[in-house]
TILO-111434 format. One record per atom (N, C-alpha, C, O): x negated, y negated, z; residue in one letter; atom name; chain; residue number from 1. Coordinates in nm, 4 decimals, always signed. Each point is the difference from the previous one (the first is absolute). Layout:
REM TILO-111434
NODE_u_v_w_residu_atome_chaine_num
NODE_X_Y_Z_a_CA_A_NUM
...
***
This chain:
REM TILO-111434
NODE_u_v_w_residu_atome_chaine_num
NODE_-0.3736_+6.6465_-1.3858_x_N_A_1
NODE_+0.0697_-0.1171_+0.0491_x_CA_A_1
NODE_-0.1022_-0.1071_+0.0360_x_C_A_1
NODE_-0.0955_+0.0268_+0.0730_x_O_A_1
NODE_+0.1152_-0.1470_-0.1238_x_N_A_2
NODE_-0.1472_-0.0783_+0.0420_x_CA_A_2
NODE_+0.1046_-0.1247_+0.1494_x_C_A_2
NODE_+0.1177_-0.0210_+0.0290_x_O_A_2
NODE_-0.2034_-0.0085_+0.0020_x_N_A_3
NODE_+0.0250_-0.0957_+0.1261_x_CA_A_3
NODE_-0.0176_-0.1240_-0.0693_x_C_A_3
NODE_-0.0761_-0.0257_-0.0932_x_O_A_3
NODE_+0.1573_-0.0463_+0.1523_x_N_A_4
NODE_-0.0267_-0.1779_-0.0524_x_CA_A_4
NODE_-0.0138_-0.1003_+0.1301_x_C_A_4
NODE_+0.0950_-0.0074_+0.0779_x_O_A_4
NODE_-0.1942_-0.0564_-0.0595_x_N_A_5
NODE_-0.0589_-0.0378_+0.1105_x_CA_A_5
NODE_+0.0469_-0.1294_-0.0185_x_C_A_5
NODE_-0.0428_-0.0771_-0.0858_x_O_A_5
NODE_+0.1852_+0.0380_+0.2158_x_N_A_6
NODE_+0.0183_-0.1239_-0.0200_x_CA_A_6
NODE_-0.0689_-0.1126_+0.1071_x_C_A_6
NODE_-0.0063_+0.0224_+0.1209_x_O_A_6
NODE_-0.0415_-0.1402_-0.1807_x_N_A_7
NODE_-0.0969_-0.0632_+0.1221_x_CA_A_7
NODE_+0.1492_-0.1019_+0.0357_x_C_A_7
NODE_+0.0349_-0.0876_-0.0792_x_O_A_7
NODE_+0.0461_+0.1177_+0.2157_x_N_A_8
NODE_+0.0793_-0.0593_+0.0227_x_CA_A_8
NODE_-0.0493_-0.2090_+0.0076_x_C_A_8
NODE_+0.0598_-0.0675_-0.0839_x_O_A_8
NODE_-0.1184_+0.0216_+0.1401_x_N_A_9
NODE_-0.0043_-0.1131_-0.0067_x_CA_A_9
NODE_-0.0109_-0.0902_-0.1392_x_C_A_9
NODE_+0.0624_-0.1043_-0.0194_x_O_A_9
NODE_-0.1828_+0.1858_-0.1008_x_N_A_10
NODE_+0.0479_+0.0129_-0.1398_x_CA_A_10
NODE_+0.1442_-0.0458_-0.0175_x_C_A_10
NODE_+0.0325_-0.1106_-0.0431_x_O_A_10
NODE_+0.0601_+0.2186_+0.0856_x_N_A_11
NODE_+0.1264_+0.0274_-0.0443_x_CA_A_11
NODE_+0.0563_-0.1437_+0.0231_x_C_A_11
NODE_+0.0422_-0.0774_-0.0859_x_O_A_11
NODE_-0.0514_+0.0570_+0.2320_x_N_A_12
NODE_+0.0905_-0.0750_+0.0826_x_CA_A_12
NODE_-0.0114_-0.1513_-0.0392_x_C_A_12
NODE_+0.0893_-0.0811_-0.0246_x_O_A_12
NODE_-0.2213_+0.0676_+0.0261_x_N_A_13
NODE_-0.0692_-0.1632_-0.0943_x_CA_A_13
NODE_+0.0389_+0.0201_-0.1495_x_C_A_13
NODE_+0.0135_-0.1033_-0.0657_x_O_A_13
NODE_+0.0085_+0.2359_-0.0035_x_N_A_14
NODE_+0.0795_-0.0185_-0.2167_x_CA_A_14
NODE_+0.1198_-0.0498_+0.0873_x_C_A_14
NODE_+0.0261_-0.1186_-0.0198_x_O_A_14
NODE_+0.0517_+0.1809_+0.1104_x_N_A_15
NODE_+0.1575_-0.0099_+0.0020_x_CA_A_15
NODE_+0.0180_-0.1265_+0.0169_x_C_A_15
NODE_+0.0550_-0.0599_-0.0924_x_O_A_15
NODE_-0.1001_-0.0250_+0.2276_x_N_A_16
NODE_+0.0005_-0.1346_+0.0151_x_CA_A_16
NODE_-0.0439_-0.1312_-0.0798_x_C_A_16
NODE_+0.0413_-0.1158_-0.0060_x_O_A_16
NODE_-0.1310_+0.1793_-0.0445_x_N_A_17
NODE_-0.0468_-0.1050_-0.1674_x_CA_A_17
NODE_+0.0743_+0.0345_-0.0975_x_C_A_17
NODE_-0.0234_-0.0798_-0.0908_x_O_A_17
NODE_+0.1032_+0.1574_+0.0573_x_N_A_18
NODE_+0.1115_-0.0263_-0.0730_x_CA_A_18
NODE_+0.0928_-0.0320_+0.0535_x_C_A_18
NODE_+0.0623_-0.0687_-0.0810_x_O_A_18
NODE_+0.0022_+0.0758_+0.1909_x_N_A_19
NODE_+0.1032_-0.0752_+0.0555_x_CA_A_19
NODE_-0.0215_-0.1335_+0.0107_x_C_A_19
NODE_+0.0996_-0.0682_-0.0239_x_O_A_19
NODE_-0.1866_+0.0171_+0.0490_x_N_A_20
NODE_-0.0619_-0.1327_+0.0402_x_CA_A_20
NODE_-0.0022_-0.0745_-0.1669_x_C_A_20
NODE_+0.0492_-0.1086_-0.0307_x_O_A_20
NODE_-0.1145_+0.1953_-0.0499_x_N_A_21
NODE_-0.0044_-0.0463_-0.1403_x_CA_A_21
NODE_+0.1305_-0.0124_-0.0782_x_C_A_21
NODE_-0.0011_-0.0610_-0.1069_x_O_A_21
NODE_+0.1446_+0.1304_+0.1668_x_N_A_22
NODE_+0.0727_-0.0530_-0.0204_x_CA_A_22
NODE_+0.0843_-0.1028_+0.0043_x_C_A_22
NODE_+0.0662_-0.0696_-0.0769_x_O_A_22
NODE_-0.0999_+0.0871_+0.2446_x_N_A_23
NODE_+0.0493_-0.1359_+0.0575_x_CA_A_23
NODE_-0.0409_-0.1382_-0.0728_x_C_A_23
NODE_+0.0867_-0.0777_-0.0402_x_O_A_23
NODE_-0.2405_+0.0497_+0.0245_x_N_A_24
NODE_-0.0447_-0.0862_-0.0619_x_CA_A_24
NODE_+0.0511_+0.0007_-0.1476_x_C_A_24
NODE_-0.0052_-0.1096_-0.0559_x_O_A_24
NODE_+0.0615_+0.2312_-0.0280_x_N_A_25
NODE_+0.0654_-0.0634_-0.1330_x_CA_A_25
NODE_+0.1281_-0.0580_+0.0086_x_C_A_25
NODE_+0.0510_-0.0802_-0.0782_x_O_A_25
NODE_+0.0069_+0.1401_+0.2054_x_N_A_26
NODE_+0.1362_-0.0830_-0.0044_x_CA_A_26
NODE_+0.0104_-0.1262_+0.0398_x_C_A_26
NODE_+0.0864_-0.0819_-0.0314_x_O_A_26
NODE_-0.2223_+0.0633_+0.1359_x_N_A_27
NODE_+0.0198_-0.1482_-0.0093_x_CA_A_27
NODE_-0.0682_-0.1094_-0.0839_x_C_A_27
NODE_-0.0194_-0.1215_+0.0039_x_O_A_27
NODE_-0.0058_+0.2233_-0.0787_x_N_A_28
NODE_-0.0710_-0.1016_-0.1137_x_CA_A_28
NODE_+0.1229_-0.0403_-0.0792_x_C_A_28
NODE_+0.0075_-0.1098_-0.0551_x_O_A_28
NODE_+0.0928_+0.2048_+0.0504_x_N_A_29
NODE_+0.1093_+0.0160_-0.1299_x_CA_A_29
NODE_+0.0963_-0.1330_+0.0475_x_C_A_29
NODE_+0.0668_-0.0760_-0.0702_x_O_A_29
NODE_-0.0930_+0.0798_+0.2614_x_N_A_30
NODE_+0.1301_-0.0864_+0.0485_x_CA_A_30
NODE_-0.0762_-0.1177_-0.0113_x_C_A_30
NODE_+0.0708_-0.0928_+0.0392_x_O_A_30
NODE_-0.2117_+0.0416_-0.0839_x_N_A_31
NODE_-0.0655_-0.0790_+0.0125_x_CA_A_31
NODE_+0.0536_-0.0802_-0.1429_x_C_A_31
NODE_+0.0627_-0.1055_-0.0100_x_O_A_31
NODE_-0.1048_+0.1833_-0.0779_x_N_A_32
NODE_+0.0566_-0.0330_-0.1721_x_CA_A_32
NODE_+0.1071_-0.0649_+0.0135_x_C_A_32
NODE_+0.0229_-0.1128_-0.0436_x_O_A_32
NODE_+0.0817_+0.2153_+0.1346_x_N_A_33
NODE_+0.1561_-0.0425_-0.0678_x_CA_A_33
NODE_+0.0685_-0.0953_+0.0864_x_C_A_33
NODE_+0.1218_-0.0146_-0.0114_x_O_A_33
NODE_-0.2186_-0.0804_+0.1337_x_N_A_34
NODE_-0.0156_-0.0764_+0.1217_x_CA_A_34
NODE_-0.0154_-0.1395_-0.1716_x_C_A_34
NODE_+0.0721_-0.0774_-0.0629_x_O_A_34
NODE_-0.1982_+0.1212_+0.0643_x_N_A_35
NODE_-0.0481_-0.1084_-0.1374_x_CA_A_35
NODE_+0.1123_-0.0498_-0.0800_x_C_A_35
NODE_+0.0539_-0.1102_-0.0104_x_O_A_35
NODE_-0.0371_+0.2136_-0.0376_x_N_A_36
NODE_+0.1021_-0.0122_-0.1321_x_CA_A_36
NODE_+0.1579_-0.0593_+0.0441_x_C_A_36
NODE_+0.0787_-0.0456_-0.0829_x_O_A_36
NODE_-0.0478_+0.0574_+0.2451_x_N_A_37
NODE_+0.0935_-0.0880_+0.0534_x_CA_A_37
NODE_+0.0263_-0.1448_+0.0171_x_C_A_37
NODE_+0.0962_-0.0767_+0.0036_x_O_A_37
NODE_-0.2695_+0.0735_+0.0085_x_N_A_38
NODE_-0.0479_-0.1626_+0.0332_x_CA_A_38
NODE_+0.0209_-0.0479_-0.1240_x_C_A_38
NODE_+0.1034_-0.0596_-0.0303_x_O_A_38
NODE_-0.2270_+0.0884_-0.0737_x_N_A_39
NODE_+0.0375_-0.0475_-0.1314_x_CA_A_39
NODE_+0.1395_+0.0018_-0.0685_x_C_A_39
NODE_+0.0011_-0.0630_-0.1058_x_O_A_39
NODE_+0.1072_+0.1156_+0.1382_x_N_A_40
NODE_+0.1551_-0.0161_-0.0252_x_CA_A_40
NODE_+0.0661_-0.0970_+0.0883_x_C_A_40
NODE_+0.0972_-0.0503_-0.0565_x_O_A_40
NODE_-0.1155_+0.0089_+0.1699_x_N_A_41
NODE_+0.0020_-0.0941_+0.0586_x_CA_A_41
NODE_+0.0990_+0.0514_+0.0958_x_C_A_41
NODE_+0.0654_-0.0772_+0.0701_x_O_A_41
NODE_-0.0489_+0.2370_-0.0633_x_N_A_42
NODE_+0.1399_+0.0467_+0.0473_x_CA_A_42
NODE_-0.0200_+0.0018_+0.2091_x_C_A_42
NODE_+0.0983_+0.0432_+0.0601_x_O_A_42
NODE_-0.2015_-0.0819_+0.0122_x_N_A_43
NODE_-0.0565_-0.0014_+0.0958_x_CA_A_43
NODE_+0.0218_-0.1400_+0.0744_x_C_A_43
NODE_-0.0572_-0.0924_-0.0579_x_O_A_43
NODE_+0.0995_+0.0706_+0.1274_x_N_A_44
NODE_-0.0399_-0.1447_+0.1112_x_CA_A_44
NODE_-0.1017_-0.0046_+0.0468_x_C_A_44
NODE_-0.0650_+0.1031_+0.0171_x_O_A_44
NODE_+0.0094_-0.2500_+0.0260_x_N_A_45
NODE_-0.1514_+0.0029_+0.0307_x_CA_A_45
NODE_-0.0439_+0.0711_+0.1406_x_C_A_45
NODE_-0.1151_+0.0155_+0.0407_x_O_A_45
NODE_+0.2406_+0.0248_+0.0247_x_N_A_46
NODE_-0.0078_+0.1164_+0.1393_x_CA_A_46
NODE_-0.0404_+0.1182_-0.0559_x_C_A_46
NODE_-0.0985_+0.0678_+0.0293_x_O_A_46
NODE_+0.1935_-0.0461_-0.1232_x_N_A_47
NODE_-0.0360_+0.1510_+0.0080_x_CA_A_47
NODE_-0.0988_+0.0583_-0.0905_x_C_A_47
NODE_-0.0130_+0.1207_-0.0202_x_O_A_47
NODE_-0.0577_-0.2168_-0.0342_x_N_A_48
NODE_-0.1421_-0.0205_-0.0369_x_CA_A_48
NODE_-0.1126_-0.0299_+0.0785_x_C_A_48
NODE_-0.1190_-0.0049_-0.0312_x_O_A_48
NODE_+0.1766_-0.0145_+0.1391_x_N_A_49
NODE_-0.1166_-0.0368_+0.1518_x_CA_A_49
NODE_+0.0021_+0.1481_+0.0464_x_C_A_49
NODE_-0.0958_+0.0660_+0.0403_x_O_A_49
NODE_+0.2296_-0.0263_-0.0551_x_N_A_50
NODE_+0.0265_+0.1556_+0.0892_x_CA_A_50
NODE_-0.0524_+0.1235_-0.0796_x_C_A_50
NODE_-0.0440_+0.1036_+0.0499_x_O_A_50
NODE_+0.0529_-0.1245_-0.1444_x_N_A_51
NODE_-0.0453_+0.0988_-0.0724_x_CA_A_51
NODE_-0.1708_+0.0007_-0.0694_x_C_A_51
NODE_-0.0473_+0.0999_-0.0540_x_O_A_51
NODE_-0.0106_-0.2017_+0.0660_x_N_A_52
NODE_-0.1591_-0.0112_+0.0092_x_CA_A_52
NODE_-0.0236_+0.0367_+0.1420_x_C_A_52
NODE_-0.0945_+0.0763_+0.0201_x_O_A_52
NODE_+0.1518_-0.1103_+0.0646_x_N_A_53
NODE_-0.0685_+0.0441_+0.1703_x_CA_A_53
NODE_+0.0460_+0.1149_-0.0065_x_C_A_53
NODE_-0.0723_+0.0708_+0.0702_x_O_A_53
NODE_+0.1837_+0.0110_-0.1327_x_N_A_54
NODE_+0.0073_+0.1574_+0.0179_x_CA_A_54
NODE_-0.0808_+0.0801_-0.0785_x_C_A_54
NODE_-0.0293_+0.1124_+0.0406_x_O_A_54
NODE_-0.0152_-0.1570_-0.1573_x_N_A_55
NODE_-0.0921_+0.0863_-0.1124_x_CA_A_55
NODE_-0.1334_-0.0496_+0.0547_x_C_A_55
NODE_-0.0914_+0.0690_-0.0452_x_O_A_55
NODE_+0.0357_-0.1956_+0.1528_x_N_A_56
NODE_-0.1251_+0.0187_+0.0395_x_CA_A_56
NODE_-0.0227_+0.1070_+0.1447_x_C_A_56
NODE_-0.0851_+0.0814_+0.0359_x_O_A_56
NODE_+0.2173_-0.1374_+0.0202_x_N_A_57
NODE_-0.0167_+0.1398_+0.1060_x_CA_A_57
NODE_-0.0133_+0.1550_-0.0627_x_C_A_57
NODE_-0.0568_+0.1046_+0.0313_x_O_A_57
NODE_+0.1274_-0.1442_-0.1185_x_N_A_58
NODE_-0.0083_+0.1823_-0.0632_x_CA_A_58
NODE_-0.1063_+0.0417_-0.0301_x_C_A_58
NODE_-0.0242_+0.1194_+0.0172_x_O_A_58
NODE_-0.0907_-0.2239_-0.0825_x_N_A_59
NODE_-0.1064_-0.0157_-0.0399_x_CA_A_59
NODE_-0.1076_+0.0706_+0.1210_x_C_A_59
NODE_-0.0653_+0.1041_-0.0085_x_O_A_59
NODE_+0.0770_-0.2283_+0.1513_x_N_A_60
NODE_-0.1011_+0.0605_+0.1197_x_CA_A_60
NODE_+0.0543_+0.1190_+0.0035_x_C_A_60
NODE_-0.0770_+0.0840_-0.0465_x_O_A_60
NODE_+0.2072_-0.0281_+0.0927_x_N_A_61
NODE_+0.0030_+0.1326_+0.0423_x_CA_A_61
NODE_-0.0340_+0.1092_-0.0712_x_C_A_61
NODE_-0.0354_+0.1025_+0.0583_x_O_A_61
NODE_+0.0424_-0.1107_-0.2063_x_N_A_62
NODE_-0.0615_+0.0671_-0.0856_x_CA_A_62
NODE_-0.1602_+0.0563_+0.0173_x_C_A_62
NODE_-0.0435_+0.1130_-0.0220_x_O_A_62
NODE_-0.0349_-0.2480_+0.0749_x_N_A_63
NODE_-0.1222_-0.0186_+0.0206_x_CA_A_63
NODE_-0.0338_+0.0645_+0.1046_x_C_A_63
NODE_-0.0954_+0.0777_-0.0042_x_O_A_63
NODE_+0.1631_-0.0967_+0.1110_x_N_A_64
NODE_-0.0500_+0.0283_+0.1313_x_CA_A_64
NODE_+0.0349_+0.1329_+0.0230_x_C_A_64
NODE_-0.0597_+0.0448_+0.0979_x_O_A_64
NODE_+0.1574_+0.0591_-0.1685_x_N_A_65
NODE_+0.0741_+0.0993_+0.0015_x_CA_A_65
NODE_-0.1666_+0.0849_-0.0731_x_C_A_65
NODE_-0.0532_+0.0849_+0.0715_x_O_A_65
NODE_-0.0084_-0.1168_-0.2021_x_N_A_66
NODE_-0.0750_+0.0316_-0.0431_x_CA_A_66
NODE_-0.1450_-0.0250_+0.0771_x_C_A_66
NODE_-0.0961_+0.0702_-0.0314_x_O_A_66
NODE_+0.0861_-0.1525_+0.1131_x_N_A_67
NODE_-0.1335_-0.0471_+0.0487_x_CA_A_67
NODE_+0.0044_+0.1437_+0.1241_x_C_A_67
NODE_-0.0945_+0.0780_+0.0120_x_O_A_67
NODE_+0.2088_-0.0698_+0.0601_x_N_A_68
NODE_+0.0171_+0.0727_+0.1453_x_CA_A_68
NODE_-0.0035_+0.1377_-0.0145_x_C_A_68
NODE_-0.0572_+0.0532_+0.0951_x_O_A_68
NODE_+0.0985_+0.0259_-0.1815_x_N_A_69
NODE_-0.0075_+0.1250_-0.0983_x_CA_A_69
NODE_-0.0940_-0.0056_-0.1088_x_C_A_69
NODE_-0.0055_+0.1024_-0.0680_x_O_A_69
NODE_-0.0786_-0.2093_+0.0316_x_N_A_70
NODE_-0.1410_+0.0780_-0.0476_x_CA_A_70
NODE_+0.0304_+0.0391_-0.1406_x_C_A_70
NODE_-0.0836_+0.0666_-0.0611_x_O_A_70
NODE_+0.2066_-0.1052_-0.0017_x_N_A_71
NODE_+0.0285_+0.0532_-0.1413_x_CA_A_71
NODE_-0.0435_-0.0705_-0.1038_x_C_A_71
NODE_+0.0046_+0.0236_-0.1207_x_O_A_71
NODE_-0.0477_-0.1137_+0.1820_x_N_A_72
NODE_-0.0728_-0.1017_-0.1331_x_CA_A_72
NODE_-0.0413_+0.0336_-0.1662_x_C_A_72
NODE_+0.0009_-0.0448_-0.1147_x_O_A_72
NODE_-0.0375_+0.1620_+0.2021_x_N_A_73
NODE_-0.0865_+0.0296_-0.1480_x_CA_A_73
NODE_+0.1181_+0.1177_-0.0662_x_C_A_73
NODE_+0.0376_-0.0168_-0.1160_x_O_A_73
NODE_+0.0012_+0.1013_+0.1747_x_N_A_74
NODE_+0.1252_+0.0628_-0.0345_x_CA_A_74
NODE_+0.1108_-0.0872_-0.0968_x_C_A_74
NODE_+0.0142_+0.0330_-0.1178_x_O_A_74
NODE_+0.0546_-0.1340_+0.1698_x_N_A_75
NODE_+0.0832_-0.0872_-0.0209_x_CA_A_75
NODE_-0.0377_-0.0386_-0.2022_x_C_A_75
NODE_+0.0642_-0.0114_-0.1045_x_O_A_75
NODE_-0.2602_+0.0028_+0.1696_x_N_A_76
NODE_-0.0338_-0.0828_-0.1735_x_CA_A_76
NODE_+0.0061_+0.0822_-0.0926_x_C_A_76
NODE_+0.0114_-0.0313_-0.1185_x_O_A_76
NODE_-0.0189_+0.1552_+0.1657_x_N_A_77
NODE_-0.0356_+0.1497_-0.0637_x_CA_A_77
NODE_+0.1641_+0.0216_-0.0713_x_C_A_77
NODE_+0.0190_+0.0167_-0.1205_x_O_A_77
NODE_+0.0599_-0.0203_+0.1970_x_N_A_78
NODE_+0.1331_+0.0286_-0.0408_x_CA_A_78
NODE_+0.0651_-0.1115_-0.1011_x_C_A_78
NODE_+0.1013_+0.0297_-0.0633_x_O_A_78
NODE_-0.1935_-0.2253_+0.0429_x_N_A_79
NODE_+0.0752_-0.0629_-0.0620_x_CA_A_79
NODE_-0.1030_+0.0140_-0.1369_x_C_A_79
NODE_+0.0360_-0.0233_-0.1154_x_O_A_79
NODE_-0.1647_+0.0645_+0.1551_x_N_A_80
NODE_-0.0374_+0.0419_-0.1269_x_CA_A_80
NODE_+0.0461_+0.0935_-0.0837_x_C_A_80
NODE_+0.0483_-0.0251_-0.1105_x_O_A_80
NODE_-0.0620_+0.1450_+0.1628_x_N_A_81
NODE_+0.0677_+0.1169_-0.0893_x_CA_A_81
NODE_+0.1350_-0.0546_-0.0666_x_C_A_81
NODE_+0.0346_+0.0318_-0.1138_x_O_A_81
NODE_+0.0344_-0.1136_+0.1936_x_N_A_82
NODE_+0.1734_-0.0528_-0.0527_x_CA_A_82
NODE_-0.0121_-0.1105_-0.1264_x_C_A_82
NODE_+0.0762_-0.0084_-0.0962_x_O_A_82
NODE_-0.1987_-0.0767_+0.1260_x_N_A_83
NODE_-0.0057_-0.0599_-0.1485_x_CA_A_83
NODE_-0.0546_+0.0576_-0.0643_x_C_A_83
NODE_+0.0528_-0.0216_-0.1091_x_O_A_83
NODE_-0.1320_+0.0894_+0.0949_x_N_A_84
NODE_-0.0605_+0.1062_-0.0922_x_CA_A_84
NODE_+0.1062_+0.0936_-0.0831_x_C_A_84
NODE_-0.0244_+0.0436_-0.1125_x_O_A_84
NODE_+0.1691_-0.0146_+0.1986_x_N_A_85
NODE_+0.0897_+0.0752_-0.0949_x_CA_A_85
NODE_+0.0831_-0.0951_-0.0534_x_C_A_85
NODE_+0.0416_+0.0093_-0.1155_x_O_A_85
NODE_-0.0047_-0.1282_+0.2117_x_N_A_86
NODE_+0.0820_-0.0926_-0.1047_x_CA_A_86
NODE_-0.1101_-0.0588_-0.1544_x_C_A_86
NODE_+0.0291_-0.0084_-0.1193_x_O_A_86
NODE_-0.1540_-0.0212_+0.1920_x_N_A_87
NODE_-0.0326_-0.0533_-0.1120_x_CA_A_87
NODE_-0.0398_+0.1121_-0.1959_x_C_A_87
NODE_-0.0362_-0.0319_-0.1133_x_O_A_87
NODE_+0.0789_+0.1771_+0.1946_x_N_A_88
NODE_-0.0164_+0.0754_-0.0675_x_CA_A_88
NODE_+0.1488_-0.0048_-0.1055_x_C_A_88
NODE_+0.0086_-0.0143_-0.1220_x_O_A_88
NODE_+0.0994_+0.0331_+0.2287_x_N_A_89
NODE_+0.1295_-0.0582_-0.0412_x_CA_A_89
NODE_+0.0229_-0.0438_-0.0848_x_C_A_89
NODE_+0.0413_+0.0442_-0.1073_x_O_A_89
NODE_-0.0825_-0.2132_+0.1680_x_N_A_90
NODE_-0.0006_-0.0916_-0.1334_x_CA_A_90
NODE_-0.0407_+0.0401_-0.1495_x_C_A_90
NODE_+0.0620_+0.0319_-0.1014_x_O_A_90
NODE_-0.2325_-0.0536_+0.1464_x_N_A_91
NODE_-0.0410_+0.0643_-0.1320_x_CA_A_91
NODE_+0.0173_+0.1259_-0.0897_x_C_A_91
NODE_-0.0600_+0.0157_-0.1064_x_O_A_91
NODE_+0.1778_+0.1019_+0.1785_x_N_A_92
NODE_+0.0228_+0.0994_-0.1215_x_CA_A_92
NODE_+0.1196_-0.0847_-0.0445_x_C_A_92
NODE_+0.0425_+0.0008_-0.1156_x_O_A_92
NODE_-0.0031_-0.0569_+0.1919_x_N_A_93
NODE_+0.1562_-0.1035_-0.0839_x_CA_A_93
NODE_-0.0327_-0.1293_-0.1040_x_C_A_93
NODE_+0.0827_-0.0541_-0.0734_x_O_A_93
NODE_-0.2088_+0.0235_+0.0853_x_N_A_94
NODE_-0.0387_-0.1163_-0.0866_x_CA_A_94
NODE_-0.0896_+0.0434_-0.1197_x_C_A_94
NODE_-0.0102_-0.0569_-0.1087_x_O_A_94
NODE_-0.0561_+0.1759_+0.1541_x_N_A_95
NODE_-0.0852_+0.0527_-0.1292_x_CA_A_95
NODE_+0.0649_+0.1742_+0.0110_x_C_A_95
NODE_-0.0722_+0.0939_+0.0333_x_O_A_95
NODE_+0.1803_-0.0834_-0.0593_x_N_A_96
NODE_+0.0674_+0.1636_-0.0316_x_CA_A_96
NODE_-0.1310_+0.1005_-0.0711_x_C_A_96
NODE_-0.0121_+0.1192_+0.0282_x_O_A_96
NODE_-0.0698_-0.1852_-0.1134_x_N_A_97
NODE_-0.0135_+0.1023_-0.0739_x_CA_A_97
NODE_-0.1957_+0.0071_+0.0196_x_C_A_97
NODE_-0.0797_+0.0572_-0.0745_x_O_A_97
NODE_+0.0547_-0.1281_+0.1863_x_N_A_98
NODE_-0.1338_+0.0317_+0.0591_x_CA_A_98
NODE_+0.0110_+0.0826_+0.1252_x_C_A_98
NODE_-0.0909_+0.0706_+0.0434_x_O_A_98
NODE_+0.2332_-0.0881_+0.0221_x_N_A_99
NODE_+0.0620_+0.1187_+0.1042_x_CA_A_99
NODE_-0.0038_+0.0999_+0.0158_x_C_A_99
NODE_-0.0309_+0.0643_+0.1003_x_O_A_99
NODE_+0.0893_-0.0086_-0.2835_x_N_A_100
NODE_+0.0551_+0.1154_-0.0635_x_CA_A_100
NODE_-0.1951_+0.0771_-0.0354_x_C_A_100
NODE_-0.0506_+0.1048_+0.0400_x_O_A_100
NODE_+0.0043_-0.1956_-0.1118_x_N_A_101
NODE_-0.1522_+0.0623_+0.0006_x_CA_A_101
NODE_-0.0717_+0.0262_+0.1617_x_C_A_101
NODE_-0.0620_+0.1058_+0.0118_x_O_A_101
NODE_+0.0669_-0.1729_+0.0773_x_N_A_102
NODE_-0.0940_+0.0209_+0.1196_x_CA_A_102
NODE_+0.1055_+0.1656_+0.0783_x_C_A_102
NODE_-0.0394_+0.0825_+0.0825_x_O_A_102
NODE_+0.1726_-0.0921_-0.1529_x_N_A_103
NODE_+0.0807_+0.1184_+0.0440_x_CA_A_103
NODE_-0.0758_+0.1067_-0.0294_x_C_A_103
NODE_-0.0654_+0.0828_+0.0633_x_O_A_103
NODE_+0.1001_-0.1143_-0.2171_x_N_A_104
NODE_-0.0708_+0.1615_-0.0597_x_CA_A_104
NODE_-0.1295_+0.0425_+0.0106_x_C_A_104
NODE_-0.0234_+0.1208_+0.0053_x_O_A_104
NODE_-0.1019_-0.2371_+0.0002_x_N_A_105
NODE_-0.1390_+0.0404_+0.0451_x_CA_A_105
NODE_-0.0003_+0.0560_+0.1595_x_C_A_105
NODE_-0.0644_+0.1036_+0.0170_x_O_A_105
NODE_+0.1217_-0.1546_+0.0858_x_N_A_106
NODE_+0.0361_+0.0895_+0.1355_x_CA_A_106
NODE_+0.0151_+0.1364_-0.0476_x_C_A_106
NODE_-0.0683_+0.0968_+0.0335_x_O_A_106
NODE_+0.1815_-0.1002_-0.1294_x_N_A_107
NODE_+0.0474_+0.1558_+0.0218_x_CA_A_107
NODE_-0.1451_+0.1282_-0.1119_x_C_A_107
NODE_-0.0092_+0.1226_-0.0061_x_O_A_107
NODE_-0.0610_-0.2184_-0.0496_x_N_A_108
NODE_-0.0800_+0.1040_-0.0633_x_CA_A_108
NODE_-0.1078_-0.0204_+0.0833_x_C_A_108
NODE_-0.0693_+0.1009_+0.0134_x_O_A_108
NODE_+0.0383_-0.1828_+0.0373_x_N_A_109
NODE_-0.1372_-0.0024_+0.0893_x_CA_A_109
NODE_-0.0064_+0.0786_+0.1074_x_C_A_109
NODE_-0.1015_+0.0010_+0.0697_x_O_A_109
***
């Protein structure tokens, strides 16, 4: 039976840098689709005041949530690895058949 040595603060700083790294994609997503309101013109110039002062507050607390817990580097760790699989994503969907080769060299290597 082997033992697996967990270093709890490790743990506790992956868990919170991905939570945190989520948070920050969703408000990136509400950031986009904030944009894409303006440019439709479907927004009044209030709730274009209200909604830049809520996505910059979201912004500090994001910051300061990460500065006070020390996850900084956690947080980058978790948005790297995440473009690294989307951008993997993409590219087995745009080049299928350089995908299908880096597949099969994994599986014989």
């Amino acid at each position: 039976m082997s033992v697996v040595n967990i270093d709890e603060k490790s743990l506790k700083d992956g868990v919170l840098g991905l939570v945190v790294a989520l948070v920050e994609i969703i408000k990136e997503a509400l950031r986009l689709q904030a944009i894409r309101r303006m440019d439709a013109g479907s927004l009044t110039e209030a709730e274009v005041e209200r909604l830049g002062e809520a996505l910059m507050d979201l912004d500090a607390a994001i910051h300061q949530i990460k500065m006070e817990l020390g996850i900084e580097e956690s947080v980058k760790a978790v948005r790297d690895g995440l473009d690294r699989a989307v951008n993997d994503v993409v590219e087995g969907i745009l080049n299928p058949g350089r995908w299908e080769q880096e597949q099969q060299v994994g599986r014989l290597g």
